[in-house]
Biotite code that builds the C-alpha atoms (Angstrom):
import biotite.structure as struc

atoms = struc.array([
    struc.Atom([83.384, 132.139, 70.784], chain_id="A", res_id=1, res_name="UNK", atom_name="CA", element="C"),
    struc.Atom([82.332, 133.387, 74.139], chain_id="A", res_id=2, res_name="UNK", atom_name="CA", element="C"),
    struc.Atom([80.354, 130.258, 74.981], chain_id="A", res_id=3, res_name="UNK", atom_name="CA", element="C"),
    struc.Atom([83.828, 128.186, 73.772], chain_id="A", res_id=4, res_name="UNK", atom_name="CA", element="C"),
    struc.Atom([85.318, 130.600, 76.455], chain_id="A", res_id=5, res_name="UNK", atom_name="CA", element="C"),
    struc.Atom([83.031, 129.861, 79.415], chain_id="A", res_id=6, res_name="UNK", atom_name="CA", element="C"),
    struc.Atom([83.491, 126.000, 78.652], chain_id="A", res_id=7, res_name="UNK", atom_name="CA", element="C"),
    struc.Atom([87.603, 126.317, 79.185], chain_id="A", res_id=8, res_name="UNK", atom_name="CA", element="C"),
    struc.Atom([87.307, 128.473, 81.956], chain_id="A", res_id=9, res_name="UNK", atom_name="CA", element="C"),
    struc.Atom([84.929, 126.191, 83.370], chain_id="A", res_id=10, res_name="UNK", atom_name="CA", element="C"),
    struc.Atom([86.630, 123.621, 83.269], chain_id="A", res_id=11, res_name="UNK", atom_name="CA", element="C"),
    struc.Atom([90.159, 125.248, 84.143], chain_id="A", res_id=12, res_name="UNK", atom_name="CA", element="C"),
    struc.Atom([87.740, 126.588, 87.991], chain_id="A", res_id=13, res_name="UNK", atom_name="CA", element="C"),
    struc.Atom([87.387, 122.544, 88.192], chain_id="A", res_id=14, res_name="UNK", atom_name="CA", element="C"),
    struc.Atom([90.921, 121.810, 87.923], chain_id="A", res_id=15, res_name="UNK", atom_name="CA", element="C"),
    struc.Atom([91.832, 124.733, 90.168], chain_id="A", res_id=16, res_name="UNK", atom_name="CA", element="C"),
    struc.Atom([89.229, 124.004, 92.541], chain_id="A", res_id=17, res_name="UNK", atom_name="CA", element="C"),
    struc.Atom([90.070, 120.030, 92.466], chain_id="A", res_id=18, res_name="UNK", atom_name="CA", element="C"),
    struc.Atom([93.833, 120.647, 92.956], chain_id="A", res_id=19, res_name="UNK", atom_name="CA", element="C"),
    struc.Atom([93.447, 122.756, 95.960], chain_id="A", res_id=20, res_name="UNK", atom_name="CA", element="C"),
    struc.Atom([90.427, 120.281, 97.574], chain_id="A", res_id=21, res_name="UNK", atom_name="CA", element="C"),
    struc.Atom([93.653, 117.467, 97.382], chain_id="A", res_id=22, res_name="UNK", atom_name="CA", element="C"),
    struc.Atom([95.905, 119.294, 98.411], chain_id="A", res_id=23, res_name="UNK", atom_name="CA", element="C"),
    struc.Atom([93.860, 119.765, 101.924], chain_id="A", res_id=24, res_name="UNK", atom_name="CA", element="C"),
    struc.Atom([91.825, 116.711, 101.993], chain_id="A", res_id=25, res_name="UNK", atom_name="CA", element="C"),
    struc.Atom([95.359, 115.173, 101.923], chain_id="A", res_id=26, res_name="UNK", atom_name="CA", element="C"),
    struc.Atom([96.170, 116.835, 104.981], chain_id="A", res_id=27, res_name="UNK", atom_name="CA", element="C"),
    struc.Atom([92.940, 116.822, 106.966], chain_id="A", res_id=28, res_name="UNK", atom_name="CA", element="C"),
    struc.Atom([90.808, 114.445, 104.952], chain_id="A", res_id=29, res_name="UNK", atom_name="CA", element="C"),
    struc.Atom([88.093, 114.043, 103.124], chain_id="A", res_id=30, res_name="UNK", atom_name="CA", element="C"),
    struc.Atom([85.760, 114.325, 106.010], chain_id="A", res_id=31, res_name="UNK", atom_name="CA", element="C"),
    struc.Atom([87.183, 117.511, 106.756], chain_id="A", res_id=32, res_name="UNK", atom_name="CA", element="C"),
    struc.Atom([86.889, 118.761, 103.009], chain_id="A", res_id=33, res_name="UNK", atom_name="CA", element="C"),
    struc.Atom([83.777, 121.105, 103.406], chain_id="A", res_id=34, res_name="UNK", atom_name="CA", element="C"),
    struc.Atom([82.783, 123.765, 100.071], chain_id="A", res_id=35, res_name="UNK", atom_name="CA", element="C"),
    struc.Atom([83.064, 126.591, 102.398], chain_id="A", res_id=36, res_name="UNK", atom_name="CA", element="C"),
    struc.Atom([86.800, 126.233, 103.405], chain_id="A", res_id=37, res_name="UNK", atom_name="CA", element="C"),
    struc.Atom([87.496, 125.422, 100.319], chain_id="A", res_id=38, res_name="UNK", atom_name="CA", element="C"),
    struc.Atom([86.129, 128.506, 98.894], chain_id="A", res_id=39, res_name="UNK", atom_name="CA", element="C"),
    struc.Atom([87.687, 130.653, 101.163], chain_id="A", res_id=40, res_name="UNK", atom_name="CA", element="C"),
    struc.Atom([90.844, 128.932, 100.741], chain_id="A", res_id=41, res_name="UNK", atom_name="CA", element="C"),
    struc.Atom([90.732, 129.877, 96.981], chain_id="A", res_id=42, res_name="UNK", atom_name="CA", element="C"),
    struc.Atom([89.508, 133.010, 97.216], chain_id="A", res_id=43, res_name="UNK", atom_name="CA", element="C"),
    struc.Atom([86.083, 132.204, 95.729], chain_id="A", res_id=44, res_name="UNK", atom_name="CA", element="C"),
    struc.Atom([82.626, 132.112, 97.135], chain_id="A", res_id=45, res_name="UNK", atom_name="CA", element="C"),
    struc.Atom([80.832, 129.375, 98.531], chain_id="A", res_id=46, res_name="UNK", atom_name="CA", element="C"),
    struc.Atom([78.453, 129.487, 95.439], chain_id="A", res_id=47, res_name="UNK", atom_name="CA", element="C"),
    struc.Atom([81.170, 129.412, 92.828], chain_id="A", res_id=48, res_name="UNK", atom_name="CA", element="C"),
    struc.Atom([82.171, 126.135, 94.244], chain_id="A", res_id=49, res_name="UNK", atom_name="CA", element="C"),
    struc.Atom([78.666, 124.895, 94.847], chain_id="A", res_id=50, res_name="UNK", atom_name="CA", element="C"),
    struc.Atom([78.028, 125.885, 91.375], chain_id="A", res_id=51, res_name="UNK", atom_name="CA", element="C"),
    struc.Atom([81.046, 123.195, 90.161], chain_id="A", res_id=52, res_name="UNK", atom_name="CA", element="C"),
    struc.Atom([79.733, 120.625, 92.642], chain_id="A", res_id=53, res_name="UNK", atom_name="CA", element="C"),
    struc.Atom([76.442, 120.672, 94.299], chain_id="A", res_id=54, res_name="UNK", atom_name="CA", element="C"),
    struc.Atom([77.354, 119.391, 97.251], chain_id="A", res_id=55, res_name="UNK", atom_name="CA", element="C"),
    struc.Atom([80.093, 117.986, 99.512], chain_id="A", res_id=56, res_name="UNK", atom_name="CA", element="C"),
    struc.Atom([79.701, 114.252, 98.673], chain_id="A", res_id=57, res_name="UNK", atom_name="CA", element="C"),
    struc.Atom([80.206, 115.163, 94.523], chain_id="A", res_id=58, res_name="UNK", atom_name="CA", element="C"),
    struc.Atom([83.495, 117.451, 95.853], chain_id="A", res_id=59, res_name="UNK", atom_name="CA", element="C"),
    struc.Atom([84.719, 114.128, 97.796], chain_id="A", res_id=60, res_name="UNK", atom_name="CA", element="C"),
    struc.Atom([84.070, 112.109, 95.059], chain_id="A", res_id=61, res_name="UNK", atom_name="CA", element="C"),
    struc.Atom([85.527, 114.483, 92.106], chain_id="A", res_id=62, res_name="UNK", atom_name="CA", element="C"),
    struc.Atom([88.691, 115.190, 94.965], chain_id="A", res_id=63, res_name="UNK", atom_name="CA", element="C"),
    struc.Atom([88.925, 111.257, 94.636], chain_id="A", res_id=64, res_name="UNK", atom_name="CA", element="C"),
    struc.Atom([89.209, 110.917, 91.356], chain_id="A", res_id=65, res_name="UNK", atom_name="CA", element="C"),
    struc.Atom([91.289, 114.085, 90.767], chain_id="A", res_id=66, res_name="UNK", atom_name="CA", element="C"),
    struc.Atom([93.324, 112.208, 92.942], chain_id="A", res_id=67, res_name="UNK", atom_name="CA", element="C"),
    struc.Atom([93.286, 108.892, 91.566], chain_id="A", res_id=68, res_name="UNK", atom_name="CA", element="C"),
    struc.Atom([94.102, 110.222, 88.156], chain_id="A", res_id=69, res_name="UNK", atom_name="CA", element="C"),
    struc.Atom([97.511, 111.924, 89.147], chain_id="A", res_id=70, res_name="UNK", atom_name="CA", element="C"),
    struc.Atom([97.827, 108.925, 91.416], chain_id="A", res_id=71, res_name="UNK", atom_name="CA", element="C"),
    struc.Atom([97.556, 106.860, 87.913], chain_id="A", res_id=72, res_name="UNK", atom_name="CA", element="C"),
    struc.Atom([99.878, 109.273, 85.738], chain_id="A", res_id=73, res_name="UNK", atom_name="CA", element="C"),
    struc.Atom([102.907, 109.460, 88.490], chain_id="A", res_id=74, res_name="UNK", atom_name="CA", element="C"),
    struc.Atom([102.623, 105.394, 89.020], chain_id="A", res_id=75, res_name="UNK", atom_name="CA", element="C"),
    struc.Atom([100.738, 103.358, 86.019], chain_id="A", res_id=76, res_name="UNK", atom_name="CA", element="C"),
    struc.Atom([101.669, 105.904, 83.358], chain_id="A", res_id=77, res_name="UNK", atom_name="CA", element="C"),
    struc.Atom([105.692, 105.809, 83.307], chain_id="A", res_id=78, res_name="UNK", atom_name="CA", element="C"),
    struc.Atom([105.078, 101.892, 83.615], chain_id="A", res_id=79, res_name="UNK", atom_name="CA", element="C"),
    struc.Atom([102.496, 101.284, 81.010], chain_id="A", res_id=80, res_name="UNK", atom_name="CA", element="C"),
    struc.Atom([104.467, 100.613, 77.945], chain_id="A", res_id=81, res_name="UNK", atom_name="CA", element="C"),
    struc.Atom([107.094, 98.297, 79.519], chain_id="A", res_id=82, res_name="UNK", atom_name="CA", element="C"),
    struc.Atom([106.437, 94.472, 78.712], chain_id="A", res_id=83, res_name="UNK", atom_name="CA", element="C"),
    struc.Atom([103.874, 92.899, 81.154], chain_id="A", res_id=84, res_name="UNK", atom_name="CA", element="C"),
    struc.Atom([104.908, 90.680, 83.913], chain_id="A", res_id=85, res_name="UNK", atom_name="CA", element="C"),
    struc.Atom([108.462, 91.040, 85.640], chain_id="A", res_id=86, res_name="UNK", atom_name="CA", element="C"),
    struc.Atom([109.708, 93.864, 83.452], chain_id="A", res_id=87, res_name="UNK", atom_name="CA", element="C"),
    struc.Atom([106.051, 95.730, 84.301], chain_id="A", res_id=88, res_name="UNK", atom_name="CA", element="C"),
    struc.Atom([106.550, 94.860, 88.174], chain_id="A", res_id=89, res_name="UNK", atom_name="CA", element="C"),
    struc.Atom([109.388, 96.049, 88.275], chain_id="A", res_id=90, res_name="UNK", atom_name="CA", element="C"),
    struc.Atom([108.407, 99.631, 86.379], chain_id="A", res_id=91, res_name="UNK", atom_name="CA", element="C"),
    struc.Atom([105.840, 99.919, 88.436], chain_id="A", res_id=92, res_name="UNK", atom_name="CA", element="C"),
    struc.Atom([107.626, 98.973, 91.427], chain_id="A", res_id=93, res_name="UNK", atom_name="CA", element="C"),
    struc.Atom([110.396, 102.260, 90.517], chain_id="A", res_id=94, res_name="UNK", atom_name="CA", element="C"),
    struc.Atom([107.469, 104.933, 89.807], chain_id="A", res_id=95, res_name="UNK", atom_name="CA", element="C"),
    struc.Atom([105.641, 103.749, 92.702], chain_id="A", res_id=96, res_name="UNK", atom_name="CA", element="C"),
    struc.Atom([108.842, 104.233, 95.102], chain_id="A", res_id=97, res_name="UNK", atom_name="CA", element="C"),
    struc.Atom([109.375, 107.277, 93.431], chain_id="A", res_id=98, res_name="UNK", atom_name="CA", element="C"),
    struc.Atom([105.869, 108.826, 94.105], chain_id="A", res_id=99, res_name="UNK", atom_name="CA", element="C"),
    struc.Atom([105.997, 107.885, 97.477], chain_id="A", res_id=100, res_name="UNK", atom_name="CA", element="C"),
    struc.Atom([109.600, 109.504, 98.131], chain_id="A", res_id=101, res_name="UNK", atom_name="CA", element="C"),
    struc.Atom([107.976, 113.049, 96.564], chain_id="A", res_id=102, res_name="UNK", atom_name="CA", element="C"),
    struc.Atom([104.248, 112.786, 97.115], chain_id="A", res_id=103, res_name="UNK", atom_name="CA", element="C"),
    struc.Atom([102.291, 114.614, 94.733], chain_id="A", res_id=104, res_name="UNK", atom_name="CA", element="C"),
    struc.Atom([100.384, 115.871, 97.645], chain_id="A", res_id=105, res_name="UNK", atom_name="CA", element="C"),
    struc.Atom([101.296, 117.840, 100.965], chain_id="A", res_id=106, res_name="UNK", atom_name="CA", element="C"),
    struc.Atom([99.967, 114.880, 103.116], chain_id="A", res_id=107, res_name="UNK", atom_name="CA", element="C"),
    struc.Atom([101.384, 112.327, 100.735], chain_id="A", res_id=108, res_name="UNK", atom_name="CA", element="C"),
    struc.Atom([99.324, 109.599, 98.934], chain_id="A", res_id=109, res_name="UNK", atom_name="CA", element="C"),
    struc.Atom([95.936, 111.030, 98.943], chain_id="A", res_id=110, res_name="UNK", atom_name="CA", element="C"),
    struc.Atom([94.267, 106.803, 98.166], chain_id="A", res_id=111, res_name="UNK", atom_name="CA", element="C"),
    struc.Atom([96.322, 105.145, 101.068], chain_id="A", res_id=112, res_name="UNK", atom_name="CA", element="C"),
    struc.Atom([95.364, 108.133, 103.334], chain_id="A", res_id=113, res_name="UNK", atom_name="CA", element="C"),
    struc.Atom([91.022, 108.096, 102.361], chain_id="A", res_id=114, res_name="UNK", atom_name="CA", element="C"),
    struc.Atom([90.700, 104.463, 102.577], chain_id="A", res_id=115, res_name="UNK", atom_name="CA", element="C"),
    struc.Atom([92.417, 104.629, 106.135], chain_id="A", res_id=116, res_name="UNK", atom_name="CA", element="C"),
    struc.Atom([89.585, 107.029, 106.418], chain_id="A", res_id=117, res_name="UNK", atom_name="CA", element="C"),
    struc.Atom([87.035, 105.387, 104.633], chain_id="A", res_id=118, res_name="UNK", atom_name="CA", element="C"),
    struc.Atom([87.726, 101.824, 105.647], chain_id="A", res_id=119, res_name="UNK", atom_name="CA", element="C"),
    struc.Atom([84.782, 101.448, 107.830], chain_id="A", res_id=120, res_name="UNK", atom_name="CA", element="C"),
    struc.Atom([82.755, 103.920, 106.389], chain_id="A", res_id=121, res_name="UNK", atom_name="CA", element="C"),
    struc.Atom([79.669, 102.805, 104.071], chain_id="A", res_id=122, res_name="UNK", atom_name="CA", element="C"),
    struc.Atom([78.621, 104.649, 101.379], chain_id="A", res_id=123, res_name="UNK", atom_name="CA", element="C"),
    struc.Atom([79.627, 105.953, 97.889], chain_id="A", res_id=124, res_name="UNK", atom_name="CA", element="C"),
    struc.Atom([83.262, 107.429, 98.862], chain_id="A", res_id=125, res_name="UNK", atom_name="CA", element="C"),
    struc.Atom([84.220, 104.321, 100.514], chain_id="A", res_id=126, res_name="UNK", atom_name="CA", element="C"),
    struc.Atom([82.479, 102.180, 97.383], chain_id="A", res_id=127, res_name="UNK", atom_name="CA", element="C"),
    struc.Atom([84.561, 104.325, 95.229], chain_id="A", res_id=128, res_name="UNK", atom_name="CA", element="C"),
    struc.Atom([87.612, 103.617, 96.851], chain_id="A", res_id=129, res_name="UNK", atom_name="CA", element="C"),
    struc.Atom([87.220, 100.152, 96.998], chain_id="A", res_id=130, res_name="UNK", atom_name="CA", element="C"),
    struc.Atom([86.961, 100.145, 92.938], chain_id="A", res_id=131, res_name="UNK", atom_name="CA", element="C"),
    struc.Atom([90.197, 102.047, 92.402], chain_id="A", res_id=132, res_name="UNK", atom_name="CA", element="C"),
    struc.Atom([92.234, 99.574, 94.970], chain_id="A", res_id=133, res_name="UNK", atom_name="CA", element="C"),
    struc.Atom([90.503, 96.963, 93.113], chain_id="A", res_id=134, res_name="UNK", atom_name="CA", element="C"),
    struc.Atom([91.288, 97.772, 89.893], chain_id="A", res_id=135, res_name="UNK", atom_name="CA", element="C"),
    struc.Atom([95.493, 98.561, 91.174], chain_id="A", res_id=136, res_name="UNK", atom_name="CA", element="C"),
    struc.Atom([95.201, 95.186, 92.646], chain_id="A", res_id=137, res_name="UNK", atom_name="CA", element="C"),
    struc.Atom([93.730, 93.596, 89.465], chain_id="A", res_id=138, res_name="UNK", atom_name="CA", element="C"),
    struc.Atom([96.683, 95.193, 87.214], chain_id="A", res_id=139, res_name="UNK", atom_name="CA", element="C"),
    struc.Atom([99.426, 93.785, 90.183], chain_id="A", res_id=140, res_name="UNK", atom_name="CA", element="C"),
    struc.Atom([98.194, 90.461, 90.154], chain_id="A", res_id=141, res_name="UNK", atom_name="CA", element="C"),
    struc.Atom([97.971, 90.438, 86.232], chain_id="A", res_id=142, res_name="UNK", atom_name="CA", element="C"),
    struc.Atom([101.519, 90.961, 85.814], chain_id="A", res_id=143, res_name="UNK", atom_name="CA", element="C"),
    struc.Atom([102.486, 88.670, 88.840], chain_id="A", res_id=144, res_name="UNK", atom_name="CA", element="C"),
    struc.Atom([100.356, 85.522, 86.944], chain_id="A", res_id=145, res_name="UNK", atom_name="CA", element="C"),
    struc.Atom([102.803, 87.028, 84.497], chain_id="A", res_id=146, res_name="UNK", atom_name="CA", element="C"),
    struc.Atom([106.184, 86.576, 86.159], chain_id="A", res_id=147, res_name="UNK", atom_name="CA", element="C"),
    struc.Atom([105.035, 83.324, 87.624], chain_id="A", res_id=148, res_name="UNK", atom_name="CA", element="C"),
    struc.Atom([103.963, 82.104, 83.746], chain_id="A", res_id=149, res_name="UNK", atom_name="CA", element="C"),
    struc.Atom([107.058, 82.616, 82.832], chain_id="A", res_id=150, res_name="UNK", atom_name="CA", element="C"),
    struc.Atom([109.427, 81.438, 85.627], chain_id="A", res_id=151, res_name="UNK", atom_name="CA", element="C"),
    struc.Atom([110.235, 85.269, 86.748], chain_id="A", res_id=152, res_name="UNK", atom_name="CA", element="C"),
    struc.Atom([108.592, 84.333, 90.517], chain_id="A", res_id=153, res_name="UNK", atom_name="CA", element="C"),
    struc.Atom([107.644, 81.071, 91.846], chain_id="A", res_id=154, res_name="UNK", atom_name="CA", element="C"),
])
């Protein structure tokens, strides 16, 4: 039971941990994300978030998809069941308004603000980055082929 135990509060330290790295890479970015603010910030020790890490490029790259994922529940997620093509476009167009008017973050969208940072900056953050805005872009042209298909857009 105890090792069951470790495991949830494990993984609870992560979400803690990955909440409050968003919150200030969102603010400063993820350049300025290093393990030991972070740890002060939550009242751990640098070890206890080395420990859920390794090192500062696995932080950015967990922040990133911590951030990716509430970027996906707050936009994709209330849109996801509604008919592709117009009627999706539209969904999406309402949750996406809607997470931009109360940002889930302090410095509001945590993707539009790293790949402003990122942009010209090789390497596995900015690689990362590129596959989520691919991926959004992939779903928003799916549903426009949609909408054009079926005389929605021209």
């Amino acid at each position: 039971m105890s090792g069951r135990r470790s495991l949830v509060e494990a993984s609870s330290t992560r979400q803690k941990i990955l909440s409050r790295a968003a919150d200030m890479a969102s603010v400063e970015g993820l350049e300025g994300l290093t393990l030991g603010r972070l740890a002060t910030a939550l009242g751990m020790s640098k070890a206890g978030v080395i420990g859920q890490f390794g090192n500062k490029l696995e932080l950015q790259l967990a922040t990133l998809d911590y951030a990716a994922e509430v970027f996906r529940c707050e936009v994709w997620h209330p849109a996801e069941h509604v008919s592709a093509g117009m009627p999706r476009l539209l969904a999406i167009c309402d949750s996406w308004v809607d997470y931009a008017q109360r940002p889930a973050f302090p410095g509001g969208c945590f993707i539009a603000a790293a790949s402003f940072e990122f942009d010209s900056r090789p390497g596995p953050v900015h690689d990362a980055l590129a596959a989520y805005m691919r991926r959004w872009r992939s779903q928003l042209v799916g549903d426009a082929a949609i909408a054009v298909e079926a005389g929605d857009l021209p």
